[in-house]
C-alpha positions, 0 to 999 in steps of 0.5 A, a space after each residue: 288572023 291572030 287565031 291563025 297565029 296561035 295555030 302555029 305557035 301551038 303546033 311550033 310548041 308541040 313540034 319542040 316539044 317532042 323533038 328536044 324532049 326526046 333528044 335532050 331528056 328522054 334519051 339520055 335518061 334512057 341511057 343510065 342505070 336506074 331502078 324504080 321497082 317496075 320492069 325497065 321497058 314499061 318505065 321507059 315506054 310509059 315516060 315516053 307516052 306520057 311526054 308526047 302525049 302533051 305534044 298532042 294535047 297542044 296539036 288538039 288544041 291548036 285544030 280546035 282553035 283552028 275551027 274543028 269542033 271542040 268535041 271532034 278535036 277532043 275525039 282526036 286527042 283521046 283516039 290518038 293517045 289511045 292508039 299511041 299507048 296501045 301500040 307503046 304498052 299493051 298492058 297499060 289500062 290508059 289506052 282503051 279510057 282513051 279510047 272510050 272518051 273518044 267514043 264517047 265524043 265521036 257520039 255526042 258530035 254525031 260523028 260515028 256512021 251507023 254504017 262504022 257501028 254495023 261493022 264494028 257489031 258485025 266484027 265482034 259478031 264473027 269474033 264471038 263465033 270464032 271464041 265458041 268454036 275454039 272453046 268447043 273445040 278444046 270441051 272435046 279434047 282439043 289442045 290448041 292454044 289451051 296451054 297459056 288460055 288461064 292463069 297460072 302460078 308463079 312456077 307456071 303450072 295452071 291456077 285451075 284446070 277446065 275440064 269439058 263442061 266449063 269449056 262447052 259453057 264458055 263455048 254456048 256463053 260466046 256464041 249467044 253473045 254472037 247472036 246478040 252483037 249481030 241481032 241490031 244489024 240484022 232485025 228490031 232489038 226486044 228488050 231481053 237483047 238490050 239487056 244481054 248487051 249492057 251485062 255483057 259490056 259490064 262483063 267484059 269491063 269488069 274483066 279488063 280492068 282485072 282482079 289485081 292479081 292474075 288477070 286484066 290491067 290491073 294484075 299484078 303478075 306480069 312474068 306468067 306466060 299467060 300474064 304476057 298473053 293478057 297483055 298482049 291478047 287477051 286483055 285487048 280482045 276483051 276491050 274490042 268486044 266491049 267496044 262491040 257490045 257499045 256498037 251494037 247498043 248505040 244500034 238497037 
C-alpha cells in the first residue's frame, strides 16, 4: 500500500514540476534579454529539456516503483528524453545516447521482437538503396538536392566539389550497405557480413558525433545551409542507419 502512495507522491512531484517550472521560471526567464553566446533558440529549448526531462526521470522511477521492470522503466525514461530532445533540438548529440541506452535495455530485458529488429533492418535496407540511387543519379550529372549535400564555407561556397567518381563511389559504398542490412532477414549471416555491419555502425558513429568543425553533433558551425541540413537530416539519417546496422547485428 505505502508503495502505491509513493507512485503518486513521485507522479504529484513530477506533474508540479513541469507545471510551476514552466509558468513560474521557464517563461519568465524566456521573456528577458539575455546572452550567453549560443543562439537564443537552442538556449531556450536546451533549458527547457533539460528541466522536464527531471519530471520524467521522477515518472520512471514512480512506474518502476509500481512494479514495471526496472530495466523496462529505465528504457522508458531514455526513449522518452530521446524522443523529447529530438523533436525539441535536432542538433543536439543528447537524443540518439538517449535513445541507444533505451536499446540497449529494451535487449537486455528481451523486450525488443525480432519482428521490430526485421523491420528496422529491412527500413535501413530500403534507405540505403534509396542513398545509392540518389548518388548515382548526381555521378551522371544530376542536380537535385546536391547544392547543400557537402559542407560549405562560412560565404557558403562548397568546402570541396564531388565530381562523378566520388559520387558513383558513394552510390556502390550505399547499395553494398543495402545488401547487408536486409542480408540477416533474408538467409544465414557468414562472418565478412558481420564484419561489414560492425565497420559500417563504427562509420556511421563516428560521422554522428562529427569532426568539430562542419559535420555532425559536434561542429561547430551552425549558420551554413548545409550545417542546418545535418541537424535536420543529415545527422539523424545517419543516426537511423546505425540504429539499422544494431538491428541487423542483433539479427545475425
Amino acid at each position: 500500500m505505502l508503495a502505491y502512495v509513493a507512485v503518486g507522491i513521485l507522479t504529484l512531484i513530477a506533474a508540479l514540476h513541469s507545471i510551476l517550472g514552466e509558468g513560474a521560471l521557464l517563461r519568465p526567464l524566456f521573456a528577458k534579454e539575455w546572452d550567453i553566446g549560443i543562439p537564443r533558440f537552442a538556449a531556450e529549448r536546451i533549458f527547457r529539456f533539460a528541466w522536464h526531462l527531471t519530471s520524467v526521470a521522477w515518472v520512471g522511477l514512480a512506474v518502476a516503483v509500481a512494479g514495471v521492470p526496472l530495466l523496462h522503466a529505465a528504457a522508458m525514461v531514455c526513449i522518452v528524453s530521446g524522443t523529447a530532445i529530438f523533436v525539441m533540438l535536432r542538433g543536439h548529440l543528447a537524443w540518439p545516447l538517449f535513445l541507444a541506452a533505451g536499446v540497449c535495455l529494451l535487449v537486455s530485458g528481451d523486450a525488443i521482437p525480432a519482428t521490430l529488429l526485421t523491420g528496422v533492418a529491412s527500413v535501413g535496407g530500403g534507405l540505403a538503396a534509396s542513398l545509392a540511387g540518389l548518388h548515382a543519379y548526381w555521378a551522371v550529372g544530376g542536380r537535385w538536392g546536391i547544392a547543400n549535400a557537402v559542407p560549405q564555407r562560412e560565404d557558403g561556397t562548397p568546402a570541396f566539389r564531388p565530381g562523378p567518381l566520388a559520387c558513383l563511389a558513394v552510390s556502390t559504398a550505399c547499395a553494398v550497405l543495402g545488401a547487408l542490412l536486409v542480408w540477416p532477414v533474408l538467409a544465414p549471416v557468414p562472418l565478412l557480413v558481420r564484419v561489414g555491419l560492425w565497420a559500417a555502425l563504427v562509420v556511421f558513429i563516428l560521422r554522428a558525433v562529427g569532426d568539430g568543425r562542419q559535420v555532425g553533433f559536434s561542429k561547430s558551425d551552425r549558420e551554413t545551409a548545409f550545417a542546418q541540413a545535418d541537424d535536420a537530416l543529415y545527422s539523424p539519417l545517419v543516426v537511423g542507419l546505425a540504429f539499422a546496422c544494431g538491428a541487423a547485428l542483433l539479427l545475425a
